[in-house]
C-alpha positions in Angstrom: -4.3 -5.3 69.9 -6.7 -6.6 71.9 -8.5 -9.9 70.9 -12.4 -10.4 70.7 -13.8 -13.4 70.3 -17.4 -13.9 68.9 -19.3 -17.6 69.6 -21.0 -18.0 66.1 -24.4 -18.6 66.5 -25.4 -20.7 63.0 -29.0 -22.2 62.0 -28.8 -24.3 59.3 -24.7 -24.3 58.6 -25.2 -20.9 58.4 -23.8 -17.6 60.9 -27.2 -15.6 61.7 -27.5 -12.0 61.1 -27.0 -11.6 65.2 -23.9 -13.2 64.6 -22.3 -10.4 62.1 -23.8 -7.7 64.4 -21.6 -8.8 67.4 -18.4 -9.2 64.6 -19.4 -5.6 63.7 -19.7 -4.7 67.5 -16.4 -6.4 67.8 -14.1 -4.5 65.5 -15.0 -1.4 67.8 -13.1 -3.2 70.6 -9.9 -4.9 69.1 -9.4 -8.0 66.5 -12.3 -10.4 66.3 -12.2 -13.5 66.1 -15.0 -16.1 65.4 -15.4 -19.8 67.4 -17.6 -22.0 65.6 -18.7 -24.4 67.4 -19.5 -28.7 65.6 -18.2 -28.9 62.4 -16.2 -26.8 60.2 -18.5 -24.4 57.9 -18.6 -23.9 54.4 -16.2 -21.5 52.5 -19.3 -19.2 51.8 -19.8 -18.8 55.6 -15.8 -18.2 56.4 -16.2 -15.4 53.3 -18.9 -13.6 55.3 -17.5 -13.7 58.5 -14.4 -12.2 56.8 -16.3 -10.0 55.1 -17.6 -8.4 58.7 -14.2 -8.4 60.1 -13.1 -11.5 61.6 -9.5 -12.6 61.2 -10.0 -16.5 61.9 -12.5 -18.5 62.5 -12.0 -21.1 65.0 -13.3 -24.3 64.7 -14.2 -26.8 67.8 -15.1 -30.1 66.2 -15.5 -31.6 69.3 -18.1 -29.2 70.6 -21.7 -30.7 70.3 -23.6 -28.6 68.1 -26.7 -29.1 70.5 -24.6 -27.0 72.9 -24.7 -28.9 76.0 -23.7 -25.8 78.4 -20.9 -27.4 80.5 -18.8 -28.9 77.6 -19.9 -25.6 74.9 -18.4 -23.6 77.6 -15.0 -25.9 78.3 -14.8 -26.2 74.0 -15.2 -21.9 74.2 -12.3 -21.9 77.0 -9.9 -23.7 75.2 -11.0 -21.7 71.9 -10.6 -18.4 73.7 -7.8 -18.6 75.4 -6.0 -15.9 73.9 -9.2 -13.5 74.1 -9.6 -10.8 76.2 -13.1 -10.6 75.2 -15.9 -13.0 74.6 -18.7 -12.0 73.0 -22.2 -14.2 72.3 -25.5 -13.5 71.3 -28.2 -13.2 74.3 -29.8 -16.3 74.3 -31.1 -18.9 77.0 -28.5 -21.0 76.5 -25.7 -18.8 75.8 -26.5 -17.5 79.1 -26.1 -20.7 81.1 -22.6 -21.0 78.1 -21.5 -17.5 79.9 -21.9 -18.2 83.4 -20.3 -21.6 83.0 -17.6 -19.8 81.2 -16.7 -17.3 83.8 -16.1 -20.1 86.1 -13.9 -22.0 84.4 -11.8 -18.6 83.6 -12.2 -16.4 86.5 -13.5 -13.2 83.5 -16.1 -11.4 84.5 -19.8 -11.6 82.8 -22.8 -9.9 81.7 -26.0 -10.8 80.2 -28.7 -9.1 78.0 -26.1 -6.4 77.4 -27.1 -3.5 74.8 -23.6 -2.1 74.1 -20.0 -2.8 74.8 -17.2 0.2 74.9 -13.7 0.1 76.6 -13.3 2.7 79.1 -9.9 3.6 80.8 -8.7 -0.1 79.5 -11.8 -2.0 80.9 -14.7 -3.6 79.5 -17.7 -1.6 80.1 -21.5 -2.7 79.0 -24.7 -0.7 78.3 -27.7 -2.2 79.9 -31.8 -1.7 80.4 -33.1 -3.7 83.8 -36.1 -3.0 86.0 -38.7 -4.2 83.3 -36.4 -1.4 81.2 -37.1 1.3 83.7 -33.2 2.0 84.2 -29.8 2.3 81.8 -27.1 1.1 83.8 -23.5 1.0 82.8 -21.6 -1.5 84.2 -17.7 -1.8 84.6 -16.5 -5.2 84.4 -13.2 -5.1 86.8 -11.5 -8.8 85.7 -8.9 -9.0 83.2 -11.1 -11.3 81.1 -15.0 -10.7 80.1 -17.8 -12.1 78.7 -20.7 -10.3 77.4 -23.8 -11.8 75.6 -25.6 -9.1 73.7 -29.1 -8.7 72.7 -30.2 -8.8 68.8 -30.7 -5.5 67.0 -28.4 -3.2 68.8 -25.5 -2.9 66.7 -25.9 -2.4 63.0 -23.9 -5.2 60.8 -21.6 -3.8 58.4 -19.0 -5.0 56.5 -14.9 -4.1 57.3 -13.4 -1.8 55.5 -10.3 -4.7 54.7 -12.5 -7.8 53.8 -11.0 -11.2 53.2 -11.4 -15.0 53.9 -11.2 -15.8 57.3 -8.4 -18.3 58.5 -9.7 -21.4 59.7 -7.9 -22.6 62.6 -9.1 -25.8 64.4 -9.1 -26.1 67.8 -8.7 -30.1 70.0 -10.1 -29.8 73.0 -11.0 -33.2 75.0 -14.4 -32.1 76.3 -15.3 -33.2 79.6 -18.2 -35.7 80.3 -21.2 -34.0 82.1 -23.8 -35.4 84.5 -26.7 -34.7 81.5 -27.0 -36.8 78.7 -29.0 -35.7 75.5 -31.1 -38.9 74.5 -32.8 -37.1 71.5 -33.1 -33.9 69.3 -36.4 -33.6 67.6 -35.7 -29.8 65.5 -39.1 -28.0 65.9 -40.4 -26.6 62.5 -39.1 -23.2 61.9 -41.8 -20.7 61.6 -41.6 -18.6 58.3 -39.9 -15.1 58.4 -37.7 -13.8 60.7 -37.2 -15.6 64.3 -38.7 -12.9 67.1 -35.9 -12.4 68.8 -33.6 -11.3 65.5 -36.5 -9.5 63.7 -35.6 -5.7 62.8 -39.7 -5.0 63.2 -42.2 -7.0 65.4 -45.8 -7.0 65.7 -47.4 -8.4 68.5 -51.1 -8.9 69.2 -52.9 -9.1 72.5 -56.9 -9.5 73.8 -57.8 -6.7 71.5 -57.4 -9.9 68.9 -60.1 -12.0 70.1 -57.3 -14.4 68.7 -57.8 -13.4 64.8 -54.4 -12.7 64.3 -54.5 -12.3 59.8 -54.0 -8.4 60.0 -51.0 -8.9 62.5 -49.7 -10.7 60.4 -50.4 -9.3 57.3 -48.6 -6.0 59.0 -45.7 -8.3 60.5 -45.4 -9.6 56.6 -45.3 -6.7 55.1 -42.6 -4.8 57.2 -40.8 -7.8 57.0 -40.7 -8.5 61.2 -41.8 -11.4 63.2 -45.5 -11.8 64.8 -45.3 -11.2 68.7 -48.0 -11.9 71.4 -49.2 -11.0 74.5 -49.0 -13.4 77.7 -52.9 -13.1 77.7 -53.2 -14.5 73.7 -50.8 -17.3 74.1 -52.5 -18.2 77.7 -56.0 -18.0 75.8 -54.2 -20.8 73.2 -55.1 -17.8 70.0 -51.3 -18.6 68.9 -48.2 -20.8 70.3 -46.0 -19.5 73.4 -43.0 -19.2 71.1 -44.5 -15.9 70.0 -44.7 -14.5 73.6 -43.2 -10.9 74.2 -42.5 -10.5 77.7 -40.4 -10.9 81.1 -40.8 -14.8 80.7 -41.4 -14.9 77.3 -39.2 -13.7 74.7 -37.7 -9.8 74.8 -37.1 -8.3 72.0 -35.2 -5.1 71.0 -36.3 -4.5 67.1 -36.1 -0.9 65.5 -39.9 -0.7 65.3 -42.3 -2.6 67.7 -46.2 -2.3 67.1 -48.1 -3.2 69.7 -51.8 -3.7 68.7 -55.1 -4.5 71.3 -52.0 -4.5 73.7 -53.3 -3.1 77.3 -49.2 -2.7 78.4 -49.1 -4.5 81.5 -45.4 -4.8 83.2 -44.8 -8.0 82.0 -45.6 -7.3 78.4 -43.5 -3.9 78.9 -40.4 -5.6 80.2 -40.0 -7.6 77.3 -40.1 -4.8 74.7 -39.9 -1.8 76.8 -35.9 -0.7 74.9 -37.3 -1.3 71.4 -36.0 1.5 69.1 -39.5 3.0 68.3 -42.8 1.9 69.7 -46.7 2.1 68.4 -49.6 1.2 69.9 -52.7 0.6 69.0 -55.6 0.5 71.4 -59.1 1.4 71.8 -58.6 2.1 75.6 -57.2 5.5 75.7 -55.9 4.9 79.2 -54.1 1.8 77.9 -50.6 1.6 80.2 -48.8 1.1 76.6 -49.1 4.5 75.8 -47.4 6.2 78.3 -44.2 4.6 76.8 -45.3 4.7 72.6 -43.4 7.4 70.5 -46.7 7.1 68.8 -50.4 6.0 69.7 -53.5 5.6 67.9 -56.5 5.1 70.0 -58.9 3.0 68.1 -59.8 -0.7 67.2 -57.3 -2.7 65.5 -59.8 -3.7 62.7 -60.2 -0.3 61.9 -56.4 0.6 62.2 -54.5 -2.0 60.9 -55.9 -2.2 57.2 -55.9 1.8 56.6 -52.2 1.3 57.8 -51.5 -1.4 55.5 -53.1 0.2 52.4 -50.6 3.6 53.2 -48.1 1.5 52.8 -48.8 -0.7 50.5 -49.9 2.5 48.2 -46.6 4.4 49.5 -44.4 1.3 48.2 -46.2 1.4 44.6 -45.7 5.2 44.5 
């Protein structure tokens, strides 16, 4: 049986919902395993990794838990050893993990993958590139891959045969790096979900003037995460953090709302594959609507609070 190893991505001493997605994902391609990088977690968190299929969970204590890339991706090698597959969650730094990875094991990787499959015995990935203008399907040849996959595109579930995981710990001597991390300063959390995980987003662009209270009344409400365009978080109306785009964040929820949003390419490419999009704009030659499953043409201020009265009034009904 083939083995598929999942890096754990935890906030807080505790596996994200990305993380039991890419479990989930995992069962569909042999036994997973999960590598938990710092130090060992609680019971509670081996319970629900079991719970979503993996059969151990391997521990690295020697791994920083600030992930310096070169020595998270020597502490992954020795962890994953066994693994035919490597699976991780899409991030910045899971990216640079990947590369690093593939060089010290010769496997082949990709990136910002939106499903795995095997195929005649090989790894292949589903993919959106081009500012999401193409699905590509690539074939990765090597005897070893690595995949990162975005949030939101499998659906966690639990395994039919649930139980603990194992814990196995893992010495590694990590190797010393050229970089050296003098401090961590954690930046405050913002409430709700993180963009990147969130099921729902909704983003806000110039059609805000930078009053952002019914986007996030709406983002509250669906339970998502507030997104932004690059021309609100250039005009200083809300933090870069909330920046949907090719050099912002890119999202793949179920439901993306895009309100006062014009759609230009670089908005589009970071939200292009979400599973259903709505815009909202008063410009009824807006860009965004020639990709929305659904458009309303009209002012946000207007919009947005007969939309959140439906639903408020569905909800009670």
């Amino acid at each position: 049986m083939t083995t598929v190893a999942v890096l754990v991505e935890a906030r807080g001493g505790e596996a994200t919902q990305p993380t039991h997605e890419a479990i989930t994902l995992a069962r569909t391609l042999g036994t997973p395993v999960a590598v938990w990088l710092g130090g060992a977690p609680d019971p509670a968190q081996n319970a629900r990794l079991g719970i979503h299929g993996a059969a151990e969970v391997r521990v690295v204590p020697a791994a920083d838990e600030a992930r310096q890339p070169a020595r998270a991706a020597a502490a992954l090698a020795a962890a994953t050893q066994d693994a035919d597959i490597v699976l991780m969650i899409s991030t910045f730094v899971n990216k640079e993990i990947a590369t690093r990875l593939a060089l010290l094991t010769g496997a082949g990787v990709v990136v910002d993958a939106a499903g795995v499959e095997l195929v005649d015995g090989h790894v292949e990935t589903l993919q959106t590139v081009f500012a999401a203008t193409w699905d590509v399907r690539t074939r990765i040849a090597a005897d070893k891959a690595i995949v990162a996959v975005r949030p939101n595109t499998t659906l966690a579930s639990p395994a039919e045969e649930t139980g603990a995981a194992t814990t196995v710990v893992v010495d590694v001597e990590l190797p010393e790096v050229a970089e050296t991390i003098v401090s961590v300063e954690p930046v405050p959390a913002s409430e709700g979900v993180p963009l990147a995980e969130a099921p729902v987003v909704v983003s806000g662009g110039r059609g805000t003037n930078g009053d952002y209270a019914l986007v996030s009344e709406l983002a509250e409400l669906l339970g998502g995460a507030v997104g932004a365009s690059r021309d609100a978080t250039d005009e200083g109306w809300i933090s870069h953090e909330h920046m949907v785009g090719q050099t912002g964040t890119t999202v793949t929820p179920a439901l993306y709302v895009a309100c006062g949003i014009s759609g230009a390419v670089h908005h589009r490419g970071g939200m292009q594959a979400s599973g259903t999009i709505v815009a909202v704009n008063i410009d009824p030659d807006a860009p965004i609507f020639e990709i929305a499953d659904f458009g309303v043409v009209g002012d946000l201020n207007d919009v947005l609070p007969q939309a959140i009265a439906r639903i408020e009034e569905h909800r009670r009904g």
